[in-house]
N, C-alpha and C positions, 0 to 999 in steps of 0.2 A: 285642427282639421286642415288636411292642404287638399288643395283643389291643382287643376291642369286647363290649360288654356294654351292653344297652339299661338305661336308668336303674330302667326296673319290675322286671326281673329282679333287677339289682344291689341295690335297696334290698328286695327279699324274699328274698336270699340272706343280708344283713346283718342279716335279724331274728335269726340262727341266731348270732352274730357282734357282740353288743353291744361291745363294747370297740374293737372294728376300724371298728363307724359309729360310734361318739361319738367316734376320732379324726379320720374324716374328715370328720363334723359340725367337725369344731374347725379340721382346715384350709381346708376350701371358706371356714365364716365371717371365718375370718385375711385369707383372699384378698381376701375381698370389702370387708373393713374398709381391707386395704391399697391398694387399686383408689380405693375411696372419696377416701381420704386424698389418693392422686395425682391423682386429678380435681379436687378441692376440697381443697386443706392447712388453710386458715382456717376451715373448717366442720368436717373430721372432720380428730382427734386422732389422729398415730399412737402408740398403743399400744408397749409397751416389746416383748412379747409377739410382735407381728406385724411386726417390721423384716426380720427372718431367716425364709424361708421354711419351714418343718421339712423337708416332705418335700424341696423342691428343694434342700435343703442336702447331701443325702444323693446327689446325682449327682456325679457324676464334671468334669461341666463349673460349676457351681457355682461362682460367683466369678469365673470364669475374663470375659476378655476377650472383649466379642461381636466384635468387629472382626476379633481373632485367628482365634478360633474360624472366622468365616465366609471368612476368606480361608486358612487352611488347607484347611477343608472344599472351598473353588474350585481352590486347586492339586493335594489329593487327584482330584479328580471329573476335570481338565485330565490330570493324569497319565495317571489309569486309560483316559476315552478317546483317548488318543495310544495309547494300547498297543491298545486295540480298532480305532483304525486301522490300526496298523502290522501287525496280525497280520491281519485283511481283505485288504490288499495285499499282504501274502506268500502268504495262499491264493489270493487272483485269478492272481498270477503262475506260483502250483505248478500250478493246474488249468490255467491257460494253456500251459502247458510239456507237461505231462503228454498233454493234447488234441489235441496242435501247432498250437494257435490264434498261439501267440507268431508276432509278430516282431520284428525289427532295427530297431533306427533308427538314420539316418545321419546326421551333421552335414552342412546345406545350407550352412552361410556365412552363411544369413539371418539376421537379428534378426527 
């Protein structure tokens, strides 16, 4: 579940909270040193410190394969709506039945 919290609120909820803003002071600056780094390698140094993410270490997908992950995630999504069609088409048909809207169809021969 994500949540939203405007930045003015958040950094006046963390006056109450020093230890929880001085770590995210410490990862926002990682980011930005590591961002730095990938933009320009020859200009900014990366850091022993900033190669591993902290917090992003801590997910579940971390490390993991983005390729994987996202064609997973496309056959999960491909799944689920085949099944939200499939059950669509079994209610068009219940209520059709139900209504006596149905009918028969016959084989013409045609192509």
């Amino acid at each position: 579940m994500l949540y939203k919290i405007s930045r003015k609120k958040l950094l006046s909820v963390l006056q109450d909270f020093p230890s929880t803003l001085t770590a995210m002071k410490g990862v926002a600056e990682s980011r930005q040193r590591r961002l730095q780094h990938y933009m320009n390698p020859r200009k900014y140094e990366l850091l022993p410190q900033d190669e591993v993410d902290i917090e992003d270490s801590k997910t579940e997908l971390f490390g993991a394969d983005a390729e994987k992950v996202v064609s997973k995630k496309e056959e999960e999504s491909s799944r689920i709506r085949s099944k939200i069609r499939q059950s669509r088409v079994a209610g068009m048909k219940r209520g059709a039945i139900l209504t006596g809207r149905h009918t028969t169809m016959q084989k013409t021969g045609r192509s």
